[in-house]
N, C-alpha and C positions, 0 to 999 in steps of 0.2 A: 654706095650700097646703103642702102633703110636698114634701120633696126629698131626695134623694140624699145622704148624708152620712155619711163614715167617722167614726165615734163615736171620742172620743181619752177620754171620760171618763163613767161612770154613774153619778148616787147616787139612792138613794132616800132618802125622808123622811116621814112621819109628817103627816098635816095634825093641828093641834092649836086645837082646840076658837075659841082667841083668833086664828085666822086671819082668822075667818070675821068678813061684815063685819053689817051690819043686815039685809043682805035674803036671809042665811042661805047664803051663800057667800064662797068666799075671796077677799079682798079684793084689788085691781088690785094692790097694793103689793106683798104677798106675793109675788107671782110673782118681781118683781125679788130678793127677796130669797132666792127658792131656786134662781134661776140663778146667782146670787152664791154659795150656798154649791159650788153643782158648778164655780166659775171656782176656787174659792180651794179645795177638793181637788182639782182637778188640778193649780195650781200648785206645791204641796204636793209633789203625785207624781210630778214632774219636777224635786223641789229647787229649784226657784227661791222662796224664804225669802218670808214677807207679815210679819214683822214691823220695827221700825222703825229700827234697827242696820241700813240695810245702804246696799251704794254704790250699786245700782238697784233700782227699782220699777216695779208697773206698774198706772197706772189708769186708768179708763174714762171715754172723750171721751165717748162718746153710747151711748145703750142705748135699747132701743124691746120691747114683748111686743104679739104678737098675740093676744087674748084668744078662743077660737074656743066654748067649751062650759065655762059654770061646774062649777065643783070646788066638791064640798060636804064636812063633816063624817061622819061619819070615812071616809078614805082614806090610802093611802102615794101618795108622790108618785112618780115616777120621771122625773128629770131629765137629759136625754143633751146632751152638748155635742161641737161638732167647732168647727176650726177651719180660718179660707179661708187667702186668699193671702199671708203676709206682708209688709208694706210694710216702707222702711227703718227706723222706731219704730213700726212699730204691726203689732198681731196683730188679724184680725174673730174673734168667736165666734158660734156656733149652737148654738139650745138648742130641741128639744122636750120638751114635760113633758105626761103621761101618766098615769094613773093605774094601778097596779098589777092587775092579772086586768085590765087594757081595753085595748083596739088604740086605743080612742078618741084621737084627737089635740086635748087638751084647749087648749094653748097652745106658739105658737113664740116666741122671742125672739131676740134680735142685739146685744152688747155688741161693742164697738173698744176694745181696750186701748192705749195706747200709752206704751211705756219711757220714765225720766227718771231723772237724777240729784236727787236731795232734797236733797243740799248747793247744788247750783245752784240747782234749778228748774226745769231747760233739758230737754227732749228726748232722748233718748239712742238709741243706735243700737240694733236687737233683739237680743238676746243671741243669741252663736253655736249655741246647744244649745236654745235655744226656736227659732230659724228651720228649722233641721235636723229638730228634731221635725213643725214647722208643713208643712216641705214633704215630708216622706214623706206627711203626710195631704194 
């Protein structure tokens, strides 16, 4: 199902040959991992750091893809993400992924980030400059 949704971030990618699974499409797994790559260029593109020096992070409680029309060899992917309402630690993400020249809507997905301190453990409030981004969209 399409919905509505201010894009905060595009990449495309390359399907590459070892995506694909035995029955000559790209495999369930895949997917999560190229909605992964458009969470962590966007976070990127709004400065908030993914490496392991720092005093907050942010990872994903739960993630779910809707798998709608297999994706075969060779294609570019095109991966769009927006993001919903922010809670007090946690961000929702939305991801369509597309194939390059197709309107087709190959797969959706839904990642929940939520903030924490690494020296703690503990939950941590959303950083002021990711909620302010979150709610212009």
């Amino acid at each position: 199902m399409e919905h509505a949704h201010k894009w905060v971030h595009t990449t495309r990618m390359p399907v590459r040959w070892g995506d694909m699974d035995a029955l000559g499409h790209v495999n369930n797994t895949v997917y999560f991992r190229y909605m992964e790559q458009a969470r962590i260029e966007w976070l990127e593109a709004v400065h908030h750091g993914v490496g392991r020096a720092q005093d907050e992070a942010a990872v994903i409680i739960n993630a779910s893809c809707t798998f709608l029309v297999p994706i075969a060899y060779p294609a570019t992917v095109e991966i769009r993400m927006s993001v919903g309402k922010p809670g007090r630690t946690s961000l929702p993400t939305h991801y369509e992924i597309r194939c390059m020249g197709d309107d087709t809507l190959y797969a959706e997905g839904v990642a929940k980030l939520v903030w924490f301190t690494p020296s703690s453990g503990k939950s941590a409030p959303l950083p002021d400059r990711i909620r302010a981004l979150a709610e212009r969209h």
